[in-house]
PDB file of N, CA, C and O in Angstrom:
ATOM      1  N   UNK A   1      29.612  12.951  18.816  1.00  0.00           N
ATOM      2  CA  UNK A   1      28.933  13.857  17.885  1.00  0.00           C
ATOM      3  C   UNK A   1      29.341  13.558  16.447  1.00  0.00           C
ATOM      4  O   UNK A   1      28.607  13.559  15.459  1.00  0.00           O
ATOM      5  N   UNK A   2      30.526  13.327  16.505  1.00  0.00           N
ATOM      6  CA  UNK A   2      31.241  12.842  15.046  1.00  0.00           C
ATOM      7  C   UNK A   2      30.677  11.918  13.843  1.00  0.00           C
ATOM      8  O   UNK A   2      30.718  11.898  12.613  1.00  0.00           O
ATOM      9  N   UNK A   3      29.748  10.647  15.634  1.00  0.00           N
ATOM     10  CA  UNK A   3      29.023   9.253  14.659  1.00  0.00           C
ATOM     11  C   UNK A   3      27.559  10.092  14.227  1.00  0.00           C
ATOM     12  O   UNK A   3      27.067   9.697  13.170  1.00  0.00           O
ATOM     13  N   UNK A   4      26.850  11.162  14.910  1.00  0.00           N
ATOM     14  CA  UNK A   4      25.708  11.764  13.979  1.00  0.00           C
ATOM     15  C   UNK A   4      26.290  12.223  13.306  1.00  0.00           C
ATOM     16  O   UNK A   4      25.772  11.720  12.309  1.00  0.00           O
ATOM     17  N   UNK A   5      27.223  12.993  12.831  1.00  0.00           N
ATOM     18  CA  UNK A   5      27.133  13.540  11.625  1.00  0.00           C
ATOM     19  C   UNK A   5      28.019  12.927  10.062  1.00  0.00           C
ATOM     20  O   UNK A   5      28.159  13.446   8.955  1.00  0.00           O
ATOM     21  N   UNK A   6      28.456  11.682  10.613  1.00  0.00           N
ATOM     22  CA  UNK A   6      28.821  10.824  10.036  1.00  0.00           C
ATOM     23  C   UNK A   6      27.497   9.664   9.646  1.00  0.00           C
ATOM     24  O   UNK A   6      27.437   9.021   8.598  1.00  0.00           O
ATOM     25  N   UNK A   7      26.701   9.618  10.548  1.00  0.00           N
ATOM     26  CA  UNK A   7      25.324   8.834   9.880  1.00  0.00           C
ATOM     27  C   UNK A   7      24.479   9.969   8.703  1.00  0.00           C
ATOM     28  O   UNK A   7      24.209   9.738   7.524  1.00  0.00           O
ATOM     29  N   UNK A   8      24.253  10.992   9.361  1.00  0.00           N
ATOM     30  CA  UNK A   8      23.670  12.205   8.462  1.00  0.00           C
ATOM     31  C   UNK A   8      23.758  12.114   6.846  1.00  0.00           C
ATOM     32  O   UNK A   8      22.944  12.139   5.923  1.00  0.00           O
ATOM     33  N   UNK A   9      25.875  11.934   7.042  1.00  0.00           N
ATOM     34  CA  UNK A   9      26.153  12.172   5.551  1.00  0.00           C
ATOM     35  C   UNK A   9      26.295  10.593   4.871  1.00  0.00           C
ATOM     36  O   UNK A   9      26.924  10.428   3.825  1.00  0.00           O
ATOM     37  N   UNK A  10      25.878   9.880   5.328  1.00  0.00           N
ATOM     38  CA  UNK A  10      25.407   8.743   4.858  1.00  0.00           C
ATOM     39  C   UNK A  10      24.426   8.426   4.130  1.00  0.00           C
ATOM     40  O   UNK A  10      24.252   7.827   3.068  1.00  0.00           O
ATOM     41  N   UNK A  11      23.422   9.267   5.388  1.00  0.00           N
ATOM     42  CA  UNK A  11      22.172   8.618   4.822  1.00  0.00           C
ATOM     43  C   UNK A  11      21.623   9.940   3.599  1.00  0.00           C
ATOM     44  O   UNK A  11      20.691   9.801   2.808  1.00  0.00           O
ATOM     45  N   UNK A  12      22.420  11.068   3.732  1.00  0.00           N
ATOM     46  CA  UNK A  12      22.299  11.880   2.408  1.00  0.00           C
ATOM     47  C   UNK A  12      22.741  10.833   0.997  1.00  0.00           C
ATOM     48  O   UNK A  12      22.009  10.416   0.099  1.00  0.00           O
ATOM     49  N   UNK A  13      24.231  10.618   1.223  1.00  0.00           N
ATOM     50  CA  UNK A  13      24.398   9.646  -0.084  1.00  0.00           C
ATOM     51  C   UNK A  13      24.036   8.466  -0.256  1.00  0.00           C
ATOM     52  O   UNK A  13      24.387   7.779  -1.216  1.00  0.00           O
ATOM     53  N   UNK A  14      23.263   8.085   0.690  1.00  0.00           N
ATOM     54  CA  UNK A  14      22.354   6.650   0.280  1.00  0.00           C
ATOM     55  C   UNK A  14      21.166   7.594  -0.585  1.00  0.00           C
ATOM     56  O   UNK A  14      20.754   7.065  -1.617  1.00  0.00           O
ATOM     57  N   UNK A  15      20.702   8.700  -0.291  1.00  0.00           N
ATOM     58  CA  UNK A  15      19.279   9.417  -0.817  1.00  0.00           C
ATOM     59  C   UNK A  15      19.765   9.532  -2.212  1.00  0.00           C
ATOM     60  O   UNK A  15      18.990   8.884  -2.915  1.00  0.00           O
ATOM     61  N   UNK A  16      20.640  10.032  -2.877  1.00  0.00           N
ATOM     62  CA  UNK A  16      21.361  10.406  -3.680  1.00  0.00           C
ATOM     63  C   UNK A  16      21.196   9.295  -4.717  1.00  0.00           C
ATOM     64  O   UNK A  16      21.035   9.439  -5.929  1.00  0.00           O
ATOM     65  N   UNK A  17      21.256   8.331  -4.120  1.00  0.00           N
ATOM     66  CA  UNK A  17      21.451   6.790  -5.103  1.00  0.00           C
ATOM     67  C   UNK A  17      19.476   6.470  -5.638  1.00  0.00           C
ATOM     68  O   UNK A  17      19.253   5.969  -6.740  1.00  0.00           O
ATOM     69  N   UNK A  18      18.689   6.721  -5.003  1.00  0.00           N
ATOM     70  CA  UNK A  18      17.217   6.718  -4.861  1.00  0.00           C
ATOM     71  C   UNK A  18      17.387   6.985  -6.170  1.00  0.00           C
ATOM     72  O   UNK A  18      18.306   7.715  -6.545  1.00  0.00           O
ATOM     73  N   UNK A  19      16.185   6.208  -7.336  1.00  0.00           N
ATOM     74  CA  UNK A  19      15.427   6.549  -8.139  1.00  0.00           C
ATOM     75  C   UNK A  19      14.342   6.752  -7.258  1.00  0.00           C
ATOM     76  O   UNK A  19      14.020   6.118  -6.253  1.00  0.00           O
ATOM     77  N   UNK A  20      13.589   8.202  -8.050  1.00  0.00           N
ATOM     78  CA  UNK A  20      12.358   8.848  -7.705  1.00  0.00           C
ATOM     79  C   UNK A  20      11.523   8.194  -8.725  1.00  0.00           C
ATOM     80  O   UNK A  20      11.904   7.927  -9.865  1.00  0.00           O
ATOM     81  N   UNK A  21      10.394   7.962  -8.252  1.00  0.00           N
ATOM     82  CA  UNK A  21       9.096   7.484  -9.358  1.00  0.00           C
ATOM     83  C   UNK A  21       8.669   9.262 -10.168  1.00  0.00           C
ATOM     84  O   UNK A  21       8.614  10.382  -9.661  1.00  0.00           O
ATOM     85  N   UNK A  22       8.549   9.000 -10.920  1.00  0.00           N
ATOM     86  CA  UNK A  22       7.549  10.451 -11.822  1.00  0.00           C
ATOM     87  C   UNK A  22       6.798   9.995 -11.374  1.00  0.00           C
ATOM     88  O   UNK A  22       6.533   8.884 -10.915  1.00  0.00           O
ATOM     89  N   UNK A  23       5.970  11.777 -11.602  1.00  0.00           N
ATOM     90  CA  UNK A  23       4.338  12.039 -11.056  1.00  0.00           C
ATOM     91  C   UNK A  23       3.395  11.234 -11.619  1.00  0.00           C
ATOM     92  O   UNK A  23       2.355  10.868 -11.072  1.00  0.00           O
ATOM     93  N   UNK A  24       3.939  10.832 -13.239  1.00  0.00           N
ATOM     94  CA  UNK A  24       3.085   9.725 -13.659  1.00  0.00           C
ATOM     95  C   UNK A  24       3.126   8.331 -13.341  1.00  0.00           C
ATOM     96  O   UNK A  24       2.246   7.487 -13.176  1.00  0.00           O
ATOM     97  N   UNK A  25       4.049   8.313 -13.309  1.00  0.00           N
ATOM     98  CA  UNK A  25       4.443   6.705 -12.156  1.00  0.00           C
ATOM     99  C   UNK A  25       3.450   6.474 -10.944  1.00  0.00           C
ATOM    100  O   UNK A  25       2.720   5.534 -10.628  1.00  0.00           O
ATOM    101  N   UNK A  26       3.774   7.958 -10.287  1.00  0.00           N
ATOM    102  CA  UNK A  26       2.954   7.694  -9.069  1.00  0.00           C
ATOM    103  C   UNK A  26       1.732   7.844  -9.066  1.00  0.00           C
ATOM    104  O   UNK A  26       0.998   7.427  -8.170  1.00  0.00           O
ATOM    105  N   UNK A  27       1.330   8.512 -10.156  1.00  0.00           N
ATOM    106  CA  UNK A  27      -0.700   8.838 -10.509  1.00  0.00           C
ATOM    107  C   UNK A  27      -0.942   7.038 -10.548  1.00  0.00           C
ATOM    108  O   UNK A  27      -1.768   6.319  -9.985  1.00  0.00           O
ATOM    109  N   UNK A  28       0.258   6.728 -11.539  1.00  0.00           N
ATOM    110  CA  UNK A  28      -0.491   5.056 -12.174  1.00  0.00           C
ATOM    111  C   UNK A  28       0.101   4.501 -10.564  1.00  0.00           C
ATOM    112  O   UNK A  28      -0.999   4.265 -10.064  1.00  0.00           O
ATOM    113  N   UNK A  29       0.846   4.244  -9.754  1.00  0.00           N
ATOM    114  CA  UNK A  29       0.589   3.301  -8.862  1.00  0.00           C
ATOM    115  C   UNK A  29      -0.166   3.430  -7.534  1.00  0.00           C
ATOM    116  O   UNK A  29      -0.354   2.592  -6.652  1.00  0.00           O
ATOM    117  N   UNK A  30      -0.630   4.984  -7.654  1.00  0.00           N
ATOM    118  CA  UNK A  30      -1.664   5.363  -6.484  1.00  0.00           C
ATOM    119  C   UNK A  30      -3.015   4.699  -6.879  1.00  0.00           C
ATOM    120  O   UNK A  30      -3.857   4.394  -6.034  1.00  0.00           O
ATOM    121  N   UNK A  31      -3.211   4.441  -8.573  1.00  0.00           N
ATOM    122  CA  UNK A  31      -4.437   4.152  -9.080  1.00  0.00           C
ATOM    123  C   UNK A  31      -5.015   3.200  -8.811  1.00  0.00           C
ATOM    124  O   UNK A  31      -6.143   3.057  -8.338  1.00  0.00           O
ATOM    125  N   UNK A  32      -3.759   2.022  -9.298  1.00  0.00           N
ATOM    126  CA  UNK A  32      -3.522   0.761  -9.236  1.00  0.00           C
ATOM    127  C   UNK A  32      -3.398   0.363  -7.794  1.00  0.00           C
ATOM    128  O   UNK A  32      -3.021  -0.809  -7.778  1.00  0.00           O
ATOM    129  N   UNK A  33      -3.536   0.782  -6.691  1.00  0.00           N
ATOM    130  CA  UNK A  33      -3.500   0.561  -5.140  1.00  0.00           C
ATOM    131  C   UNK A  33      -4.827   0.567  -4.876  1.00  0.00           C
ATOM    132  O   UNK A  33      -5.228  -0.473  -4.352  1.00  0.00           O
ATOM    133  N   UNK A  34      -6.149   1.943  -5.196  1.00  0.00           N
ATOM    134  CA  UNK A  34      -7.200   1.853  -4.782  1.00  0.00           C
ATOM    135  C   UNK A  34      -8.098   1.049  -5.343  1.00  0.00           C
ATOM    136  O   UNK A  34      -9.056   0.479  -4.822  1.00  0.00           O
ATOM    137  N   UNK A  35      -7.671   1.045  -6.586  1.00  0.00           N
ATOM    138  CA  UNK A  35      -8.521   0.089  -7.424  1.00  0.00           C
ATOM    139  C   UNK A  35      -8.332  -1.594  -7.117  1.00  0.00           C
ATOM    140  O   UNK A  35      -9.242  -2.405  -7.286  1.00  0.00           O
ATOM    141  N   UNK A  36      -7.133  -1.897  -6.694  1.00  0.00           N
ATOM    142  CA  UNK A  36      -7.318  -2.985  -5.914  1.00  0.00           C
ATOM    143  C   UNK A  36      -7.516  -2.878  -4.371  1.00  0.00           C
ATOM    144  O   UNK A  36      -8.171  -3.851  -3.998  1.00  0.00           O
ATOM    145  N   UNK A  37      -7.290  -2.304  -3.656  1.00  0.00           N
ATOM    146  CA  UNK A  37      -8.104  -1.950  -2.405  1.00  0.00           C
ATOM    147  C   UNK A  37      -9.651  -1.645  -2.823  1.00  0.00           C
ATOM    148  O   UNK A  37     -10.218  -1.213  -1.819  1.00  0.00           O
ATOM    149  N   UNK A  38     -10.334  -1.695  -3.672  1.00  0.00           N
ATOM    150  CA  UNK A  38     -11.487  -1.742  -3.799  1.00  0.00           C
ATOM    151  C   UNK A  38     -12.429  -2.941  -4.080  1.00  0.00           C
ATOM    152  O   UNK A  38     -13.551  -3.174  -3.630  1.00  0.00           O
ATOM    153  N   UNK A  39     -11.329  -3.930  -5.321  1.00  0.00           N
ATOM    154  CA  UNK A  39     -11.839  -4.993  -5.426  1.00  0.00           C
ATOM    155  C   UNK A  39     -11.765  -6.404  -4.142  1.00  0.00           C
ATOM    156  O   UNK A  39     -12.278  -7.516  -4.018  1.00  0.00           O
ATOM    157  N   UNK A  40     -10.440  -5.205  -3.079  1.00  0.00           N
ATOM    158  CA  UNK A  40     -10.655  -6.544  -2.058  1.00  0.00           C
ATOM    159  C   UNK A  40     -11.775  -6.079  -1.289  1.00  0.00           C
ATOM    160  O   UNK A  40     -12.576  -6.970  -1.007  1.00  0.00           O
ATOM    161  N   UNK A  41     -12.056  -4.902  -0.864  1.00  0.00           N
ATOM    162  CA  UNK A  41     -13.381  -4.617   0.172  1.00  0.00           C
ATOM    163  C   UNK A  41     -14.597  -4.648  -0.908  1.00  0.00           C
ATOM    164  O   UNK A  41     -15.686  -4.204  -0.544  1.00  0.00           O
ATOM    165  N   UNK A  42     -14.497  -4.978  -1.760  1.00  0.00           N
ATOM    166  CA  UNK A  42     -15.829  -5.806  -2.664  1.00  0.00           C
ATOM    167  C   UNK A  42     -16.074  -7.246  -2.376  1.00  0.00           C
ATOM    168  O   UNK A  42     -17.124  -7.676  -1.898  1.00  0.00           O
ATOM    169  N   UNK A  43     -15.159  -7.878  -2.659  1.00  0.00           N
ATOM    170  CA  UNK A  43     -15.035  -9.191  -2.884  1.00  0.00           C
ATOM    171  C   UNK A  43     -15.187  -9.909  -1.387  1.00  0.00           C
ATOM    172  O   UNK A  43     -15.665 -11.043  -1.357  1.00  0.00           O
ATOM    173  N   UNK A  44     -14.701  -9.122   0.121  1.00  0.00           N
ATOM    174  CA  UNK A  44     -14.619  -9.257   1.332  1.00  0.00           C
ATOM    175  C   UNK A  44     -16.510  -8.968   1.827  1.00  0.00           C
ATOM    176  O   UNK A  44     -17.206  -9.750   2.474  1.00  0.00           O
ATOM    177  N   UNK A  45     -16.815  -7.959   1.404  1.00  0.00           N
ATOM    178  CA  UNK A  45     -18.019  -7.671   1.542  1.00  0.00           C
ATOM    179  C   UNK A  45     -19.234  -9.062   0.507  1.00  0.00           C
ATOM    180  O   UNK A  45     -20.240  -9.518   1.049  1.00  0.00           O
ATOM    181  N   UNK A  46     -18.957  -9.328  -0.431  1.00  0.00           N
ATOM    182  CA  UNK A  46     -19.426 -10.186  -0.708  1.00  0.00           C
ATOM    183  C   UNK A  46     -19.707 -11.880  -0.185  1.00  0.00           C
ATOM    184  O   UNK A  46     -20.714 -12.588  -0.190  1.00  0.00           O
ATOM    185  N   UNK A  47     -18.377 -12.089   0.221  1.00  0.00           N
ATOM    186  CA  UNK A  47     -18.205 -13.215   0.777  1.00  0.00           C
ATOM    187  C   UNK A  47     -18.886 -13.517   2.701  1.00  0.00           C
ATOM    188  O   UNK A  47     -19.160 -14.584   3.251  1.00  0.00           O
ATOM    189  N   UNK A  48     -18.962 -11.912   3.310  1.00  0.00           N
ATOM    190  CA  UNK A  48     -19.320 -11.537   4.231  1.00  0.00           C
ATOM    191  C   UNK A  48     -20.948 -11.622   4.149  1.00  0.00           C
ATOM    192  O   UNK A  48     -21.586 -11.786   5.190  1.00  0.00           O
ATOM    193  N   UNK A  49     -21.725 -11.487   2.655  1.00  0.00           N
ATOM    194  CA  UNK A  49     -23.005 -11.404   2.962  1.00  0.00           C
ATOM    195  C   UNK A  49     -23.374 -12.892   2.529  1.00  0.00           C
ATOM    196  O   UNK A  49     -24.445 -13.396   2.867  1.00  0.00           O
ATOM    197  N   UNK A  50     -22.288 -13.665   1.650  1.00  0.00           N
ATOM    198  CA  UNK A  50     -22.732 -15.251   1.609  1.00  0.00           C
ATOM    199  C   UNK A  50     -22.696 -15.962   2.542  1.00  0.00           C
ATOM    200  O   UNK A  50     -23.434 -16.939   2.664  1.00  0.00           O
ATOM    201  N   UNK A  51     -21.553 -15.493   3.644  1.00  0.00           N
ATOM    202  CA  UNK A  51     -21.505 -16.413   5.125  1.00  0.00           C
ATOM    203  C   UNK A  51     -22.892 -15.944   5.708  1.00  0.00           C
ATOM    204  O   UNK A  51     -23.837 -16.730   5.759  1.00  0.00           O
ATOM    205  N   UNK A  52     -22.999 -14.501   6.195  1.00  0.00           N
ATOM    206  CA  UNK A  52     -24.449 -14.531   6.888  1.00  0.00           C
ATOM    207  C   UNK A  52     -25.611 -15.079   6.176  1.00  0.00           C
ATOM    208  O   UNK A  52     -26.544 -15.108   6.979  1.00  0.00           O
ATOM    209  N   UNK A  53     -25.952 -15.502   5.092  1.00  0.00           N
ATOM    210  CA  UNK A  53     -26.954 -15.968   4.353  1.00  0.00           C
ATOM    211  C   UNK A  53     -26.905 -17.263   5.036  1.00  0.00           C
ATOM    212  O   UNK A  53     -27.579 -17.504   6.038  1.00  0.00           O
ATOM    213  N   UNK A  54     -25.937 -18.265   4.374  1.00  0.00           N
ATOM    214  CA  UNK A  54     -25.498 -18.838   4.720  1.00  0.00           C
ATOM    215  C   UNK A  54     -25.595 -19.430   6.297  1.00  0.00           C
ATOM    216  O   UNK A  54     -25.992 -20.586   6.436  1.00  0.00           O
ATOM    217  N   UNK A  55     -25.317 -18.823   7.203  1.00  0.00           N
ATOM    218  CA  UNK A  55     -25.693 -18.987   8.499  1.00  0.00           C
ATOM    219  C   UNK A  55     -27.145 -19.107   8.890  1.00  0.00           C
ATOM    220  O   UNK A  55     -27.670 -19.949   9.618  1.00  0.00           O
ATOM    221  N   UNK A  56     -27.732 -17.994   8.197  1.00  0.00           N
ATOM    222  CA  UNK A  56     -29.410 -17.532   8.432  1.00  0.00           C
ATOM    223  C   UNK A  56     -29.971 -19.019   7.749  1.00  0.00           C
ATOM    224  O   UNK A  56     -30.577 -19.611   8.642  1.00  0.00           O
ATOM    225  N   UNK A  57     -29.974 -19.550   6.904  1.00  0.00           N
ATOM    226  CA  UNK A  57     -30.085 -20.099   5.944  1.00  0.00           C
ATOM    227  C   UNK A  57     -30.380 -21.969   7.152  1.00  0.00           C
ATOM    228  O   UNK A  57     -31.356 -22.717   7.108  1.00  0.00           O
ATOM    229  N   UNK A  58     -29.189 -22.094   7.976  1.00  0.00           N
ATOM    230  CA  UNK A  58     -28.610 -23.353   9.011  1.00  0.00           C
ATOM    231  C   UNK A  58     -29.805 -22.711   9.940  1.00  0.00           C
ATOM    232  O   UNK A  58     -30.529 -23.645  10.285  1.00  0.00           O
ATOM    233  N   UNK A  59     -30.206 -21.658  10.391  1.00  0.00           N
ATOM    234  CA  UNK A  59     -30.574 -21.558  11.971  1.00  0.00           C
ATOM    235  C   UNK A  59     -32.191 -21.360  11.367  1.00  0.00           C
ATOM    236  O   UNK A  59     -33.128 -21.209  12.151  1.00  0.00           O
TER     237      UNK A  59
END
């Protein structure tokens, strides 16, 4: 029982050491995530309608 509560207070003072991002930190890197998750399911979708062209195009 000793080694849980000896991991417990570990992993409290490992938390302790954590820099937290600010709310503005995290507005700008939630932003910066969809907005490139957007330009890849753009750019994926694009390349997706040049292959089927592309294919249609051979047959």
């Amino acid at each position: 029982m000793s080694a849980i509560t000896r991991f417990f207070k570990n992993v409290a003072s490992e938390m302790s050491k954590v820099t937290w991002p600010t709310r503005q930190e995290m507005v700008k890197y939630t932003v910066t995530v969809v907005i490139t998750v957007i330009l890849f399911a753009v750019f994926f979708m694009v390349l997706d309608f040049g292959i089927e062209q592309l294919i249609q195009l051979l047959m």
